[in-house]
N, C-alpha and C positions, 0 to 999 in steps of 0.2 A: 591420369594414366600411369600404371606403373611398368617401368622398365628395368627387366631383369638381364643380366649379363652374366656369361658362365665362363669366367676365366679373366684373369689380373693382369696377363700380358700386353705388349704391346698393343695388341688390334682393341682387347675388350676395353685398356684403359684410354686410349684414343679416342675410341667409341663414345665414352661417360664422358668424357671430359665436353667431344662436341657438341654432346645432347643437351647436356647445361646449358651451353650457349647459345642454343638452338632454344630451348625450353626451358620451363618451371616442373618439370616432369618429374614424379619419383622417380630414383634410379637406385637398382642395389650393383652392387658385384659382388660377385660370389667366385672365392678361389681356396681349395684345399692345399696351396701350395706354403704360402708368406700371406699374413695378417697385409702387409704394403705390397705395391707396385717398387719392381726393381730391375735395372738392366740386366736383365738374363748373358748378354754377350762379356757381361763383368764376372761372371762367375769366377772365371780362370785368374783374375788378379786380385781378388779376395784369398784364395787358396795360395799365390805368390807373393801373400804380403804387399802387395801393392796397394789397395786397398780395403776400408774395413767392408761390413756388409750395409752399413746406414751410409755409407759414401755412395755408392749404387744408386741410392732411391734417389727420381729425380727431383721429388718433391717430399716436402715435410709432411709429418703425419698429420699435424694438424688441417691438414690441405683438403683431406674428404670431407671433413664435417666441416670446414665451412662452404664449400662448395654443393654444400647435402646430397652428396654421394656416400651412401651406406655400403658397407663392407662387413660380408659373411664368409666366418671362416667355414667350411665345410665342403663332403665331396657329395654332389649330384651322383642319386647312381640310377633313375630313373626318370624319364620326359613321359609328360602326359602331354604333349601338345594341343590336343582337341579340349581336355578339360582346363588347359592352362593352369599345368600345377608341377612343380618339381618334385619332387622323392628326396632327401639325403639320408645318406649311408648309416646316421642315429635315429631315423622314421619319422626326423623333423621333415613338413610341408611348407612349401612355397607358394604363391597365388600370383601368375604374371597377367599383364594384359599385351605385352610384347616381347620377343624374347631373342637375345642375341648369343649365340653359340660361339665361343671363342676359346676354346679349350686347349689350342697350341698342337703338337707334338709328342710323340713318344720314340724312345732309341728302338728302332729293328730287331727280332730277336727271328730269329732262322730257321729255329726246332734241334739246335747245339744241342746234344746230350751234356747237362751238365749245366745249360745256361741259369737254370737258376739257383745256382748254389751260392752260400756266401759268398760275399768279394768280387761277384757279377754283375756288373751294371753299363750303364752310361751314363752320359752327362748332358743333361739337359736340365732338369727342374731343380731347385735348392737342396733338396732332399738327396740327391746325386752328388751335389758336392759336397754334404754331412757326411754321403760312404764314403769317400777319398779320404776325408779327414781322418774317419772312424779309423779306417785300413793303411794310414800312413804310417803311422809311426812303428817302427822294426821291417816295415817292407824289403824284402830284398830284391825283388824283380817285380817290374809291372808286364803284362801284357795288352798290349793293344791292337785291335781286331777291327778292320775299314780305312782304309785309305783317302780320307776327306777332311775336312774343314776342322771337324768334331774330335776326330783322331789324331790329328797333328796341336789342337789344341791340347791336350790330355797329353800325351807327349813331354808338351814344353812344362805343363806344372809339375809334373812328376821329374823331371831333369831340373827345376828349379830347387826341388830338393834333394837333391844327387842320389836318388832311386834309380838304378836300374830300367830301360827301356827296350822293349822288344818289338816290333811294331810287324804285323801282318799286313801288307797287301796284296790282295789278290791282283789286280791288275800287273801288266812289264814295267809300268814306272807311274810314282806317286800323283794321282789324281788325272791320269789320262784319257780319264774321259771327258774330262773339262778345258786343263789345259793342251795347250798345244806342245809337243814335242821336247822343244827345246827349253819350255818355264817349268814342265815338268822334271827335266834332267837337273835343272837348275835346282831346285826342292828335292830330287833328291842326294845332290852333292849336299845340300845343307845340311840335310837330316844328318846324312853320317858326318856330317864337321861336328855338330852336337854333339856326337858322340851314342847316337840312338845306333839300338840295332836293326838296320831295316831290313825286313826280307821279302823280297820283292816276288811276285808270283808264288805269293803259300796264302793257304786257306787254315782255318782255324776248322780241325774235323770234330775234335772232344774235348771236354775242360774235364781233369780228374778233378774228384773230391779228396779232403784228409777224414780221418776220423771222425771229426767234427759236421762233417757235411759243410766244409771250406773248400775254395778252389786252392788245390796244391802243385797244380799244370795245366797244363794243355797238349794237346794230340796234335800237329799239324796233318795234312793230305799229304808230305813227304814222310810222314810215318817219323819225327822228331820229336821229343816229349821233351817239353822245355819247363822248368820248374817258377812259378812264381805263384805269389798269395794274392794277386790282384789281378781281374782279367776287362778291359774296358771293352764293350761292346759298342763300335762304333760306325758299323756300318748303316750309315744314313737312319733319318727319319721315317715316319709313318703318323696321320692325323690321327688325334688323341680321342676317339669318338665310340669305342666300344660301350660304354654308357649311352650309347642314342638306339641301339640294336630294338625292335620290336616296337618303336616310338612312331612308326608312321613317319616320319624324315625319310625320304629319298635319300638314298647313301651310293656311292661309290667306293671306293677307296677313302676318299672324306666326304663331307657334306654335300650334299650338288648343290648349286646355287645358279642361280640367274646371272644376267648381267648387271643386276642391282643389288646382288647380296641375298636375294629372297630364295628360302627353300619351297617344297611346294604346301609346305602349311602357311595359310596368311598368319601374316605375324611374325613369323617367326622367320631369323635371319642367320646370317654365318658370317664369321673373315677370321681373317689370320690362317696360320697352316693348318687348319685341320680342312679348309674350304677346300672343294674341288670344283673347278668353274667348267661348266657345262659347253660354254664357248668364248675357250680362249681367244685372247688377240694372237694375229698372226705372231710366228717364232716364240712365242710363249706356254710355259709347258699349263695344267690344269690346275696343279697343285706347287708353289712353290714359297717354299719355305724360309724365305728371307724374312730380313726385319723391315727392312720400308714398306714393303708388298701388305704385310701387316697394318703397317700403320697407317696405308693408303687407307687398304679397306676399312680400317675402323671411322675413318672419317668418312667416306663412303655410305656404310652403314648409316650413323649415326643422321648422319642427312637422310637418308630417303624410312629410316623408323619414322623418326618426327615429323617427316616432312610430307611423303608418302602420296598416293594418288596420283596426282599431275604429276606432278614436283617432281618425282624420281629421277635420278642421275644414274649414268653407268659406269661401273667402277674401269678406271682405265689406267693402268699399272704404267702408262710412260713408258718412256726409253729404259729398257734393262742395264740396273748396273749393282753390281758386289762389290764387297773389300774383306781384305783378312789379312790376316798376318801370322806368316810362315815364319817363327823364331825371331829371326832381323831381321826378315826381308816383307816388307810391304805390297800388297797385290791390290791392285785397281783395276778394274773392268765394265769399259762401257760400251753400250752396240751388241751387234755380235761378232764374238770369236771366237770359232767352233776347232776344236781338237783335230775332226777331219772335214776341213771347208769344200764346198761345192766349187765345182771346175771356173765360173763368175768371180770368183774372189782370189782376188789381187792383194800379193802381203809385204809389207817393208816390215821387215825385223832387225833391229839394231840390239846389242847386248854387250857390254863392257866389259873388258878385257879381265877383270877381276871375277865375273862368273856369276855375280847377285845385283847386278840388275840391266833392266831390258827395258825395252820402248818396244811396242806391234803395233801397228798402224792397216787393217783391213779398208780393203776400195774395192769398189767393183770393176771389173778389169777392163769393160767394155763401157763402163757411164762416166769413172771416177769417180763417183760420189764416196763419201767414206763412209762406211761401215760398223766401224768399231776399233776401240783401244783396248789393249794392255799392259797394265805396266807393272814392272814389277822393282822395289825399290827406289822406282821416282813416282812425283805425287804431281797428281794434273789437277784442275778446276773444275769440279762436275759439272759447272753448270754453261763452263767456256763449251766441255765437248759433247753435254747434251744437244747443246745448241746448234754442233757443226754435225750431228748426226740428223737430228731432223730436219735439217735442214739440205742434207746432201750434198754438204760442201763437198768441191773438189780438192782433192786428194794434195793437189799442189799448192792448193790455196791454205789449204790445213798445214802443212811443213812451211809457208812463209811466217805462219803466225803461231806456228808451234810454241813458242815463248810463251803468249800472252795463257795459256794453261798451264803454266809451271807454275806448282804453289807448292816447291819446298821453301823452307825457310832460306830466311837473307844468309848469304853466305853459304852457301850448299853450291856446291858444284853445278852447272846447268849439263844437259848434253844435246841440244836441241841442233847446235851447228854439227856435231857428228852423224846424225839421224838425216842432217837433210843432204850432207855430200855424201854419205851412203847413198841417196835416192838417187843423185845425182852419178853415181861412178855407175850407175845399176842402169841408170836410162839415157844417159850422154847428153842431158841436164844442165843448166846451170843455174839454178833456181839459189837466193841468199834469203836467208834467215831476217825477215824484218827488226825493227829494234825492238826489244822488249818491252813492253808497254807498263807493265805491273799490272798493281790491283785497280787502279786507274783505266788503264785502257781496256781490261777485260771488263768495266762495268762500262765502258763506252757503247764495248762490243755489244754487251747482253744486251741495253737499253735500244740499240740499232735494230 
């Protein structure tokens, strides 16, 4: 049987990897992006000198061929599902007997007069990070356009090179519809410590051209024309699937998929961001464009291709949790913790007197069980507070053992005893801080 995979990322390489071990199956992948597999979330410290681009890959080249995984470089621009054959964009043919869609992502573009002039883009695939490079050198001003993860990444590389930073958000404060209030104000005092320009509630209306049909501005919705040669379009993703159009795939916004990855052609599967799951788990959205959600599904996948009929498993994304990193300041998030919580949800927020970093502790007001963390600037144990989420620890019991989730390094300040006589002056309390157990007692815990 031969197994075709359309896309190098996370999910697709996932994917190949468990189908090996699963089988003796041919497997190609096919990606128009990079000849290898590479950490897509490294991009930004390749462009910072932090590292090269062969430092990214998480495996040697030599790694596909001996594990007889085939790799084709080129872009799919047509699915023939029903006759199992690809199209590529040089009239070369493909021949599948299964086929895995895993195509990623693409940056949002709005219908901007102007988006696609030179010096317009975003940053997602390699190829995004060649225009930065391209457009770095002489820059005088960047513009940056979306208030998210994406945009504040872009941001920091262009400030690593002491470029110029302008940054549009439409929202009253950076990322408000994710975080909550107060980690939001906290981001964006940082932004401007960086020294970025932030403008909080503007819209990007026009990007002018120069002569060249080059971006030489942009128009804000306050009628401001601010001058730069680079304009980052970063308001959020969209699944990368316009190549699936008139293929007989059930499409939404991305891929539909079952609860086993299957679209409604047999055979043929989907994960990673471009999926849209037909029935989410409770609190989870259709489409969500993380990295482990990715890497879930491609393991997911790659069980129920090979395995298939009985055998099928349901892909089941686990406890929600993200990270990122806002300049210095570190963000962790597990459970839920919603911007504007329902009337149920009880919050202990603690935030250090210096302004970058915070501890959220979400309960339910009426069960205690807890809910979800945030944190931002200290680092917990995922797998300590996966464990107190499903498990709906109470809220009291989670602040005696708050410790045993602390996983900054030796010598790092803790704050866990401030966090719980907060709880404590908050409910008239007198709840202590158990002793610290280490990495010792948290694998007591997890093994319990």
């Amino acid at each position: 049987m031969h197994i075709v995979i359309i896309g190098n990322g996370i999910a697709g390489i996932t994917a190949a990897r468990h189908i090996r071990k699963l089988s003796d199956h041919k497997i190609t992948v096919i990606s128009g992006e990079t000849d290898h597999f590479f950490s897509r979330t490294a991009l930004m410290y390749i462009y910072m000198g932090h590292m090269r681009f062969e430092d990214t890959k998480p495996y040697e080249d030599w790694f596909w061929e001996k594990n007889r995984i085939e790799l084709v470089r080129g872009f799919v621009e047509k699915v023939e599902p029903q006759s199992k054959l690809l199209h590529f964009e040089d009239g070369k043919t493909l021949a599948f007997d299964r086929l895995l869609i895993a195509t990623g992502s693409k940056s949002n573009k709005f219908g901007w007069p102007g988006q696609d002039l030179e010096g317009v883009q975003g940053l997602y695939s390699y190829q995004d990070l060649e225009g930065m490079e391209r457009y770095s050198p002489g820059l005088k001003r960047a513009v940056i356009v979306g208030g998210g993860l994406i945009g504040i990444e872009m941001a920091e590389m262009f400030h690593s090179r002491h470029i110029p930073v302008t940054f549009l958000v439409r929202e009253k404060s950076f990322w408000d519809l994710v975080l909550p209030l107060e980690e939001s104000q906290m981001i964006n005092r940082h932004i401007l410590e960086n020294g970025i320009d932030l403008r909080l509630e503007t819209e990007l209306k026009e990007i002018l051209p120069d002569a060249n049909g080059k971006a030489r501005a942009v128009v804000t919705n306050k009628g401001e024309t601010i001058e730069c040669g680079f304009v980052g379009l970063t308001a959020g993703v969209s699944p990368n699937v316009d190549f699936l159009k008139d293929s007989g795939i059930e499409m939404g916004r991305g891929v539909l998929v079952n609860d086993f990855l299957e679209t409604n052609i047999p055979g043929v599967f989907a994960a990673g961001d471009c999926v849209q799951l037909q029935n989410p788990k409770h609190g989870r959205r259709p489409i969500e464009a993380v990295w482990y959600t990715g890497r879930m599904m491609g393991e997911t996948a790659a069980h129920n291709i090979v395995r298939g009929g009985q055998s099928l498993i349901p892909y089941d994304p686990g406890t929600w949790f993200n990270s990122a990193k806002f300049f210095d300041i570190e963000y962790q998030v597990y459970g839920t913790v919603l911007a504007n919580p329902p009337e149920n949800h009880a919050v202990l927020y603690w935030e250090h007197s210096d302004g970058r970093r915070s501890i959220r502790l979400v309960y339910d007001r009426h069960t205690g069980g807890i809910l979800g963390l945030n944190l931002m600037g200290v680092r917990y144990r995922q797998e300590v507070c996966v464990k107190w989420l499903e498990s709906g620890t109470p809220i009291e019991e989670v602040l005696q053992n708050l410790g045993m989730a602390n996983f900054d390094p030796e010598f790092y300040k803790e704050y866990e005893n401030d966090v719980v006589a907060l709880y404590n002056r908050q409910s008239g309390r007198n709840l202590t801080l158990k002793k610290r157990r280490g990495l010792a007692g948290a694998l007591d815990f997890l093994r319990a």
